[in-house]
C-alpha positions as CSV (number, residue, x, y, z in Angstrom):
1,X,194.4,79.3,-11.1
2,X,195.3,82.4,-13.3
3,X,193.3,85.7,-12.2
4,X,191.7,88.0,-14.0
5,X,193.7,90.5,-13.9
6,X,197.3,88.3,-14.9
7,X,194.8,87.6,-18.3
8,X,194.0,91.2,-18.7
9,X,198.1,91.9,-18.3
10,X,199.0,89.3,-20.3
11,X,196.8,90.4,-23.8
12,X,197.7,93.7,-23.2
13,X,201.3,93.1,-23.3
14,X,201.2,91.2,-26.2
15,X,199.3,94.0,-28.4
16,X,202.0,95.8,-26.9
17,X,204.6,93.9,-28.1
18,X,203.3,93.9,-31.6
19,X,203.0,97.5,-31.8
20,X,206.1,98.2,-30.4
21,X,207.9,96.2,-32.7
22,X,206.6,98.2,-35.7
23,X,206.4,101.8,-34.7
24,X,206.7,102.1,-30.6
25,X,203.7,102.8,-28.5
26,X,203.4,100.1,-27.0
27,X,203.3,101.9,-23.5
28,X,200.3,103.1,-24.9
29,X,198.5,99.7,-24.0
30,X,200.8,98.4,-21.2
31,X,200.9,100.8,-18.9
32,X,197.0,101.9,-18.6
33,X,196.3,98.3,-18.3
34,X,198.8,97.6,-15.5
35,X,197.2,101.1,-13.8
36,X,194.0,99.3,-14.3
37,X,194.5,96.4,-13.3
38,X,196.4,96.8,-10.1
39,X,195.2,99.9,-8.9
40,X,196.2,99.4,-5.0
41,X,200.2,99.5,-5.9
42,X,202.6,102.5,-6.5
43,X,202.1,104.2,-9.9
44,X,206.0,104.5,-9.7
45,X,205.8,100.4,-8.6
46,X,203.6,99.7,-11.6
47,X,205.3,101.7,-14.1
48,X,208.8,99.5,-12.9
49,X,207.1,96.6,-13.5
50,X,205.9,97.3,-17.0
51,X,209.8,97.6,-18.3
52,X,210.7,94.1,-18.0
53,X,207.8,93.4,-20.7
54,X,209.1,96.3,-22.5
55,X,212.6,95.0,-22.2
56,X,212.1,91.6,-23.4
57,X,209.8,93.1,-26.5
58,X,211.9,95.5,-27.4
59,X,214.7,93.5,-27.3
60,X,213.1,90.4,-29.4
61,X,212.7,93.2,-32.1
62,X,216.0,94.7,-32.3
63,X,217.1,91.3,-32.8
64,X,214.6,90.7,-35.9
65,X,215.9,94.1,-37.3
66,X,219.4,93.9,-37.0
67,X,219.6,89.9,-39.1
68,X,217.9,92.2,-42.1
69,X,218.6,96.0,-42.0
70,X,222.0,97.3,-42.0
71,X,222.7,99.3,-38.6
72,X,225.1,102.3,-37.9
73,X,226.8,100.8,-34.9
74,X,228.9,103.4,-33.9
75,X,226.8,105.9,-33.7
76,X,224.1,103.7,-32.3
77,X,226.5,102.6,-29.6
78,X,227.0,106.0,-28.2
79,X,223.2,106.6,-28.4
80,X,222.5,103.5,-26.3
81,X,224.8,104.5,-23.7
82,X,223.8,108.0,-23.2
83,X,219.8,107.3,-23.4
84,X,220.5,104.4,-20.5
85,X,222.0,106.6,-18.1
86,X,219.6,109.4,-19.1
87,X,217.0,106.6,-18.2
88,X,217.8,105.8,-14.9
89,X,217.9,109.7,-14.3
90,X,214.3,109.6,-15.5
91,X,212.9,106.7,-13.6
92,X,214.5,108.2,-10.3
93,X,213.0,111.7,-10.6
94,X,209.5,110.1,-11.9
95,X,209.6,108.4,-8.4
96,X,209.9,111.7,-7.0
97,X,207.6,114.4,-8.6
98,X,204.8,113.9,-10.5
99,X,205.1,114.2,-14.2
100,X,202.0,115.3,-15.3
101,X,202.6,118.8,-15.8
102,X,204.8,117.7,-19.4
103,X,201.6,115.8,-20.9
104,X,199.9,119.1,-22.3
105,X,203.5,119.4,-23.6
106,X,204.1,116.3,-25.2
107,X,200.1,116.3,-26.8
108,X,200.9,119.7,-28.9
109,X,203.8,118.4,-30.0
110,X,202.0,115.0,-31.2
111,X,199.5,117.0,-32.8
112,X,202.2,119.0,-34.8
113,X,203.9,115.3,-35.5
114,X,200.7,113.5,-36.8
115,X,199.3,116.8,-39.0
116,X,203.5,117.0,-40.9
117,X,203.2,113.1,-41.5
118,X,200.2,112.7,-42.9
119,X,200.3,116.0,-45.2
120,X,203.9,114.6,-45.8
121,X,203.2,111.8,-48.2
122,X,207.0,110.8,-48.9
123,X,208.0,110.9,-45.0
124,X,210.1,108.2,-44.3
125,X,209.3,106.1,-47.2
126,X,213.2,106.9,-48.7
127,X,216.3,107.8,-47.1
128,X,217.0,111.4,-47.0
129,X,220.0,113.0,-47.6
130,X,222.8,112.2,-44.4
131,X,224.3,114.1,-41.9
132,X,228.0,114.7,-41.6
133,X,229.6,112.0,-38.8
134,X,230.4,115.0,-36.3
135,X,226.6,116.4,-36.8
136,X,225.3,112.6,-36.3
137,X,227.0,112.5,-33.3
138,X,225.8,115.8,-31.3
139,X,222.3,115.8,-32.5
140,X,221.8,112.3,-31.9
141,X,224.1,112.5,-28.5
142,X,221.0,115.2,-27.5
143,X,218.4,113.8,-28.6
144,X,219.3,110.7,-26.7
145,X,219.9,112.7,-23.5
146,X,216.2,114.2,-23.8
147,X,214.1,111.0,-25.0
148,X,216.0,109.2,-22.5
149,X,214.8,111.1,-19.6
150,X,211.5,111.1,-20.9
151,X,211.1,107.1,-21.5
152,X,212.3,106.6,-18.1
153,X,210.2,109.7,-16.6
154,X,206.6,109.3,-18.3
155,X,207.2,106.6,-21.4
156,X,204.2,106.2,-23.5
157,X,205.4,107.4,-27.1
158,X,209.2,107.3,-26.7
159,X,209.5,105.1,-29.2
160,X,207.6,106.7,-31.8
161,X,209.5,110.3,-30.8
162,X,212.8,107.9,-31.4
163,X,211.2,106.8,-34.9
164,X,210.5,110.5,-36.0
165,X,214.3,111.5,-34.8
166,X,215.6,108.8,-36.9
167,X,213.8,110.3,-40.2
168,X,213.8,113.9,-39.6
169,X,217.3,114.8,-38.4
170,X,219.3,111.7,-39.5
171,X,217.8,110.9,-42.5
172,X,216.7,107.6,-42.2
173,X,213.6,105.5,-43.6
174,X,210.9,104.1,-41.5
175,X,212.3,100.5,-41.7
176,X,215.9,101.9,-41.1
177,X,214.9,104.2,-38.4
178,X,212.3,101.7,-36.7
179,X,216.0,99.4,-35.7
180,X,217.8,101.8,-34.2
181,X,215.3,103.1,-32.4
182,X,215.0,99.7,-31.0
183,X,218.4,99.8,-29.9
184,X,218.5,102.7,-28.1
185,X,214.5,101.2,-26.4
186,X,216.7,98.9,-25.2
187,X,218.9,100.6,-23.3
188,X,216.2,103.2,-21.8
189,X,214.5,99.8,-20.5
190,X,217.5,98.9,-19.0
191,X,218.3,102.1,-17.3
192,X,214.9,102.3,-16.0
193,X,215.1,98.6,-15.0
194,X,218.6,98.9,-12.9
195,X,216.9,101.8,-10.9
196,X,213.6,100.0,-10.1
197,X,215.1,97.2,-9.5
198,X,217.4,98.4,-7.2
199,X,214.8,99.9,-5.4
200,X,212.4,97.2,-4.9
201,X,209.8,98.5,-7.2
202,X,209.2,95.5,-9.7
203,X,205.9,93.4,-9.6
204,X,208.3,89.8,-11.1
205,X,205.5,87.4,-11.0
206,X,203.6,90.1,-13.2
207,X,206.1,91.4,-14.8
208,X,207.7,87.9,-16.1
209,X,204.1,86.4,-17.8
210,X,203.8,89.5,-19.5
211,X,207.4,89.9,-20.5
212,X,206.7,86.4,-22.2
213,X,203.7,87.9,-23.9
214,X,205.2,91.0,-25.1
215,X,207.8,88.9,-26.7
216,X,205.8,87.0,-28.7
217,X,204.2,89.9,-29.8
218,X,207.5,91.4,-30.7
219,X,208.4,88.9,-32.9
220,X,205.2,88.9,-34.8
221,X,205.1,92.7,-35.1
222,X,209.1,92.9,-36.6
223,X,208.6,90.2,-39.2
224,X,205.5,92.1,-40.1
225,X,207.3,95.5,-40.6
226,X,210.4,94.1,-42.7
227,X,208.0,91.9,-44.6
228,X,205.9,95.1,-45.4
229,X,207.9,97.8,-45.6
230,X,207.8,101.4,-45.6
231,X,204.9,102.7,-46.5
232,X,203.1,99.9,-44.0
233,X,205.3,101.4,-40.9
234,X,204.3,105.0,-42.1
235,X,200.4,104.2,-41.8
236,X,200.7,102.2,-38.4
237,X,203.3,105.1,-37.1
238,X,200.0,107.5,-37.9
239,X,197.7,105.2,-36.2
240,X,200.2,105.2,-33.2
241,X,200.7,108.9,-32.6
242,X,196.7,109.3,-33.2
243,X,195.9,106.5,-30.3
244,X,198.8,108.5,-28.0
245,X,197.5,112.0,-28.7
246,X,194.2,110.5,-27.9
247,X,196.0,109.1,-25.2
248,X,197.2,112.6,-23.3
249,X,194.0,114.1,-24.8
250,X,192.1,112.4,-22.5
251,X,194.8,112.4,-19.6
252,X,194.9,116.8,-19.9
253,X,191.2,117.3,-20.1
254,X,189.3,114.6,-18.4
255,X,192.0,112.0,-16.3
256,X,191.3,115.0,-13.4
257,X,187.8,115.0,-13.7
Protein backbone atom coordinates (compact mmCIF):
# COMPACT_ATOMS: atom_id res chain seq x y z
CA UNK A 1 0.00 0.00 0.00
CA UNK A 2 1.35 3.55 -0.87
CA UNK A 3 1.57 5.92 2.29
CA UNK A 4 0.65 9.13 2.85
CA UNK A 5 3.47 10.67 2.83
CA UNK A 6 4.95 8.85 -0.78
CA UNK A 7 1.38 10.70 -2.16
CA UNK A 8 2.25 13.97 -0.53
CA UNK A 9 6.08 13.52 -2.21
CA UNK A 10 4.87 12.43 -5.30
CA UNK A 11 2.26 15.77 -6.12
CA UNK A 12 4.75 17.84 -4.87
CA UNK A 13 7.42 16.77 -7.15
CA UNK A 14 5.37 16.94 -10.02
CA UNK A 15 4.25 20.76 -9.43
CA UNK A 16 7.81 20.86 -9.09
CA UNK A 17 8.65 19.54 -12.22
CA UNK A 18 6.32 21.86 -14.03
CA UNK A 19 7.57 24.84 -12.55
CA UNK A 20 10.94 24.04 -13.01
CA UNK A 21 10.71 23.47 -16.43
CA UNK A 22 9.44 27.06 -17.10
CA UNK A 23 11.24 29.29 -14.79
CA UNK A 24 13.14 27.15 -11.80
CA UNK A 25 11.84 27.06 -8.40
CA UNK A 26 10.86 24.05 -8.25
CA UNK A 27 12.89 23.55 -4.88
CA UNK A 28 10.50 25.87 -3.78
CA UNK A 29 7.79 22.99 -3.46
CA UNK A 30 10.11 19.87 -3.19
CA UNK A 31 12.10 20.42 -0.64
CA UNK A 32 9.58 21.87 2.17
CA UNK A 33 7.45 18.92 1.29
CA UNK A 34 10.23 16.31 1.66
CA UNK A 35 11.19 18.35 5.25
CA UNK A 36 7.50 17.88 5.92
CA UNK A 37 7.02 14.80 5.20
CA UNK A 38 9.90 12.94 6.63
CA UNK A 39 10.82 14.98 9.45
CA UNK A 40 12.77 12.18 11.54
CA UNK A 41 15.78 12.01 8.68
CA UNK A 42 18.89 14.30 8.16
CA UNK A 43 17.97 17.66 6.56
CA UNK A 44 21.31 17.14 4.70
CA UNK A 45 19.71 13.25 3.97
CA UNK A 46 16.45 14.82 2.72
CA UNK A 47 17.85 17.54 0.72
CA UNK A 48 20.14 14.44 -1.21
CA UNK A 49 17.22 12.84 -1.83
CA UNK A 50 15.30 15.66 -3.44
CA UNK A 51 18.15 15.86 -6.45
CA UNK A 52 17.43 12.80 -8.15
CA UNK A 53 13.72 14.32 -8.78
CA UNK A 54 15.43 17.36 -9.62
CA UNK A 55 17.79 15.54 -11.83
CA UNK A 56 15.43 13.64 -13.82
CA UNK A 57 13.10 17.04 -14.27
CA UNK A 58 15.53 19.12 -15.05
CA UNK A 59 16.94 16.91 -17.40
CA UNK A 60 13.55 15.98 -19.23
CA UNK A 61 13.42 19.83 -19.83
CA UNK A 62 16.72 20.49 -21.24
CA UNK A 63 15.91 17.95 -23.57
CA UNK A 64 12.47 19.70 -24.71
CA UNK A 65 14.54 23.00 -25.04
CA UNK A 66 17.45 21.98 -26.88
CA UNK A 67 14.92 20.00 -30.11
CA UNK A 68 13.52 23.90 -30.40
CA UNK A 69 15.90 26.67 -29.22
CA UNK A 70 19.22 27.11 -30.61
CA UNK A 71 21.95 26.59 -27.72
CA UNK A 72 25.53 28.12 -27.28
CA UNK A 73 27.27 24.90 -26.70
CA UNK A 74 30.59 25.96 -26.08
CA UNK A 75 30.03 28.34 -23.74
CA UNK A 76 27.41 26.22 -22.05
CA UNK A 77 29.84 23.39 -21.93
CA UNK A 78 32.31 25.16 -19.79
CA UNK A 79 29.40 26.37 -17.60
CA UNK A 80 28.24 22.84 -16.93
CA UNK A 81 31.48 21.79 -15.93
CA UNK A 82 32.48 24.45 -13.57
CA UNK A 83 28.79 24.67 -11.79
CA UNK A 84 29.12 20.65 -11.21
CA UNK A 85 32.20 20.72 -9.38
CA UNK A 86 31.19 23.89 -7.69
CA UNK A 87 28.10 21.66 -6.75
CA UNK A 88 29.54 19.00 -5.09
CA UNK A 89 31.63 21.70 -3.15
CA UNK A 90 28.28 23.01 -2.01
CA UNK A 91 26.50 19.80 -1.08
CA UNK A 92 29.67 18.81 1.03
CA UNK A 93 29.98 22.08 3.02
CA UNK A 94 25.98 22.19 3.45
CA UNK A 95 26.47 18.78 5.24
CA UNK A 96 28.78 20.53 7.41
CA UNK A 97 27.55 24.05 8.59
CA UNK A 98 24.30 25.26 8.55
CA UNK A 99 23.33 27.61 5.82
CA UNK A 100 20.91 29.72 7.21
CA UNK A 101 22.82 32.62 7.87
CA UNK A 102 22.80 33.38 3.63
CA UNK A 103 18.83 33.34 3.54
CA UNK A 104 18.42 37.08 4.77
CA UNK A 105 21.02 37.48 1.97
CA UNK A 106 19.46 35.82 -0.78
CA UNK A 107 15.64 37.49 0.22
CA UNK A 108 17.09 41.16 -0.35
CA UNK A 109 18.39 40.27 -3.32
CA UNK A 110 15.02 38.60 -4.52
CA UNK A 111 13.21 41.60 -3.53
CA UNK A 112 15.65 43.78 -5.64
CA UNK A 113 15.09 41.00 -8.57
CA UNK A 114 11.15 40.88 -8.46
CA UNK A 115 10.74 45.10 -8.00
CA UNK A 116 13.54 45.56 -11.54
CA UNK A 117 11.27 42.78 -13.42
CA UNK A 118 8.14 43.90 -12.96
CA UNK A 119 8.88 47.78 -13.37
CA UNK A 120 10.98 46.44 -16.39
CA UNK A 121 8.27 45.65 -18.86
CA UNK A 122 10.62 44.59 -21.83
CA UNK A 123 12.97 42.22 -19.54
CA UNK A 124 13.66 39.31 -21.27
CA UNK A 125 10.95 39.52 -23.80
CA UNK A 126 13.92 40.24 -26.75
CA UNK A 127 17.50 39.45 -26.90
CA UNK A 128 19.77 42.18 -25.82
CA UNK A 129 22.71 43.21 -27.25
CA UNK A 130 25.77 40.22 -26.80
CA UNK A 131 28.74 40.06 -25.04
CA UNK A 132 32.17 39.62 -26.64
CA UNK A 133 33.25 35.56 -26.50
CA UNK A 134 36.14 36.36 -23.95
CA UNK A 135 33.54 38.40 -21.69
CA UNK A 136 30.93 35.34 -22.10
CA UNK A 137 33.33 33.25 -20.87
CA UNK A 138 34.66 34.89 -17.45
CA UNK A 139 31.31 36.30 -16.40
CA UNK A 140 29.59 33.26 -17.11
CA UNK A 141 32.74 31.02 -15.78
CA UNK A 142 31.87 33.12 -12.29
CA UNK A 143 28.66 33.18 -12.16
CA UNK A 144 28.70 29.45 -12.50
CA UNK A 145 31.30 29.00 -9.73
CA UNK A 146 28.82 31.07 -7.31
CA UNK A 147 25.29 29.60 -8.33
CA UNK A 148 26.86 26.39 -8.30
CA UNK A 149 27.88 26.48 -4.70
CA UNK A 150 24.69 27.80 -3.80
CA UNK A 151 22.36 25.07 -5.64
CA UNK A 152 24.35 22.51 -4.05
CA UNK A 153 24.60 24.45 -0.57
CA UNK A 154 20.83 25.79 0.02
CA UNK A 155 18.96 25.30 -3.58
CA UNK A 156 15.57 26.76 -3.70
CA UNK A 157 15.74 29.56 -6.43
CA UNK A 158 18.95 28.62 -8.29
CA UNK A 159 17.29 28.26 -11.16
CA UNK A 160 15.56 31.35 -11.38
CA UNK A 161 19.06 33.22 -10.26
CA UNK A 162 20.41 31.15 -13.50
CA UNK A 163 17.38 32.55 -15.58
CA UNK A 164 18.10 36.30 -14.58
CA UNK A 165 22.04 35.71 -15.34
CA UNK A 166 21.15 34.50 -18.72
CA UNK A 167 19.13 37.90 -19.46
CA UNK A 168 20.98 40.47 -17.62
CA UNK A 169 24.69 39.82 -18.37
CA UNK A 170 24.48 37.56 -21.49
CA UNK A 171 21.81 39.04 -23.19
CA UNK A 172 19.51 36.34 -23.65
CA UNK A 173 15.48 36.12 -23.83
CA UNK A 174 13.41 34.27 -21.36
CA UNK A 175 12.92 31.23 -23.73
CA UNK A 176 16.73 31.37 -24.72
CA UNK A 177 17.91 31.87 -21.24
CA UNK A 178 15.26 29.28 -19.58
CA UNK A 179 17.61 26.23 -21.80
CA UNK A 180 20.70 26.98 -20.70
CA UNK A 181 19.92 27.43 -17.56
CA UNK A 182 18.64 23.99 -17.71
CA UNK A 183 21.84 22.74 -18.79
CA UNK A 184 23.92 24.04 -16.27
CA UNK A 185 20.62 22.62 -13.53
CA UNK A 186 21.79 19.69 -14.76
CA UNK A 187 25.02 19.46 -13.92
CA UNK A 188 24.55 21.19 -10.29
CA UNK A 189 22.10 18.06 -9.78
CA UNK A 190 24.78 15.90 -10.66
CA UNK A 191 27.43 17.29 -8.59
CA UNK A 192 25.21 17.34 -5.65
CA UNK A 193 24.10 13.79 -6.57
CA UNK A 194 27.83 12.23 -6.87
CA UNK A 195 28.56 13.65 -3.27
CA UNK A 196 25.32 12.37 -1.65
CA UNK A 197 25.46 9.50 -3.08
CA UNK A 198 28.79 8.74 -2.21
CA UNK A 199 27.99 9.31 1.10
CA UNK A 200 24.92 7.32 1.74
CA UNK A 201 22.65 10.21 2.00
CA UNK A 202 19.84 9.34 -0.67
CA UNK A 203 16.29 8.21 0.37
CA UNK A 204 16.00 5.82 -3.44
CA UNK A 205 12.64 4.39 -2.84
CA UNK A 206 11.53 8.15 -2.29
CA UNK A 207 13.58 9.63 -4.33
CA UNK A 208 12.82 7.32 -7.51
CA UNK A 209 8.63 7.71 -7.40
CA UNK A 210 9.19 11.23 -7.22
CA UNK A 211 11.91 11.49 -9.79
CA UNK A 212 9.10 9.82 -12.07
CA UNK A 213 6.69 12.54 -11.08
CA UNK A 214 8.95 15.46 -11.52
CA UNK A 215 9.50 14.22 -14.96
CA UNK A 216 6.27 14.18 -16.06
CA UNK A 217 5.90 17.47 -14.85
CA UNK A 218 8.90 18.59 -16.70
CA UNK A 219 7.70 17.66 -19.80
CA UNK A 220 4.45 19.34 -19.42
CA UNK A 221 5.95 22.57 -18.00
CA UNK A 222 8.70 22.86 -21.29
CA UNK A 223 6.11 22.31 -23.97
CA UNK A 224 4.15 24.85 -22.14
CA UNK A 225 7.03 27.59 -22.13
CA UNK A 226 8.04 27.12 -25.97
CA UNK A 227 4.41 26.88 -26.89
CA UNK A 228 3.88 30.27 -25.02
CA UNK A 229 6.71 32.24 -25.24
CA UNK A 230 8.24 35.08 -23.64
CA UNK A 231 6.16 37.18 -22.24
CA UNK A 232 4.30 33.85 -20.53
CA UNK A 233 7.91 32.80 -18.95
CA UNK A 234 8.27 36.56 -17.79
CA UNK A 235 4.85 36.43 -15.67
CA UNK A 236 5.42 32.82 -14.19
CA UNK A 237 9.31 33.92 -13.55
CA UNK A 238 7.45 36.90 -11.34
CA UNK A 239 5.21 34.48 -9.74
CA UNK A 240 8.33 32.31 -8.94
CA UNK A 241 10.63 34.87 -7.27
CA UNK A 242 7.36 36.22 -5.28
CA UNK A 243 6.48 32.50 -3.87
CA UNK A 244 10.63 32.19 -3.04
CA UNK A 245 10.85 35.58 -1.44
CA UNK A 246 7.81 34.57 0.46
CA UNK A 247 9.63 31.54 0.86
CA UNK A 248 12.85 33.00 2.90
CA UNK A 249 10.37 35.69 4.22
CA UNK A 250 8.90 33.34 6.26
CA UNK A 251 12.22 31.19 6.87
CA UNK A 252 14.19 34.76 8.36
CA UNK A 253 11.34 36.05 10.46
CA UNK A 254 9.12 33.19 11.72
CA UNK A 255 10.92 29.47 10.66
CA UNK A 256 12.85 30.32 14.36
CA UNK A 257 9.84 31.14 16.13
Amino acid sequence: MISSEMIMLCIAALAAGFIDAIVGGGGLIQTPAVLIALPHYHVATLLGTTKIPSLSGTSSAALQYARKVKLEWKLLLTLCLVALIAAYAGSKTVSMVSNSFMKPVIFGVLIIVAIYTYTKKDFGTATAARKTPQKEFIYGTLFALVLGFYDGFIGPGAGSFLVLFFITILGFDFLKASAHAKFVNVATNTGSILFFAGSGQILYHYAIPMAACNFLGSLLGARLAILKGNRFIRIFFLLVVAGTIIRFGYDIFWGSH
